[in-house]
N, C-alpha and C positions, 0 to 999 in steps of 0.2 A: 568478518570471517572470510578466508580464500575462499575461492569457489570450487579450488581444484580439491578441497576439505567438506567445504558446502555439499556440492555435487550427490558426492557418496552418501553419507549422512541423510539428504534426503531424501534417495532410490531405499536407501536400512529401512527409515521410518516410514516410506510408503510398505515397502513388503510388511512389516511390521504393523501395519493397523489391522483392526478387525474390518471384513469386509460392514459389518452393519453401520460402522462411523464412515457416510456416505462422505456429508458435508466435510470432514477433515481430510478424507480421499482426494477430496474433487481440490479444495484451499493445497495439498500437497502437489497435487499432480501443477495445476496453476502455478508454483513458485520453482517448480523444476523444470518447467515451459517457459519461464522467466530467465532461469540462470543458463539455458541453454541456448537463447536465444541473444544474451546478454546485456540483459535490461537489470541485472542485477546488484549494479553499482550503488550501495548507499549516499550516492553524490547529491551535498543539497541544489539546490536550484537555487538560484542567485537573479536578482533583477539589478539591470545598470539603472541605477537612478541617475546617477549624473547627465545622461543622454537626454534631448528635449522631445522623444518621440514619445506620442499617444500609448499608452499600453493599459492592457485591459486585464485586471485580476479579479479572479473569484476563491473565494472565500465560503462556506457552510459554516452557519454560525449557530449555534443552537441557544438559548437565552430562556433562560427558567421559567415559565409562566404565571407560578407562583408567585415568585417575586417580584416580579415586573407584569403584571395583568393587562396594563395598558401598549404595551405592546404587542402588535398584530404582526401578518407577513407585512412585508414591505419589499 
């Protein structure tokens, strides 16, 4: 979505919540601090593999415990 469409939409749906949905308040104001700021490019992120430099990724993996019991942190 444009953001010049973005933008408005989400100043409506902030005036639009009830003050007691704090947590939706606070996630709106947050992503209208984002498109203002213009962080708000759905652009994925790309790593050059081809290149031979060292690089360092993280990952959060969650992994069922149920089904896998023998796995710990690591």
């Amino acid at each position: 979505m444009e953001d010049n469409k973005y933008l408005p939409e989400l100043m409506a749906e902030k005036d639009s919540l009830d003050p007691s949905f704090i947590h939706a308040t606070r996630l709106v104001t947050a992503e209208i601090t984002k498109i203002e700021a213009g962080e708000g490019s759905d652009e994925e992120k790309f790593v050059d593999v081809v290149s031979n430099k060292n690089m360092k990724l993280a990952q959060k993996v969650l992994i069922p415990v149920k089904q896998f019991p023998k796995v710990r942190n690591f």
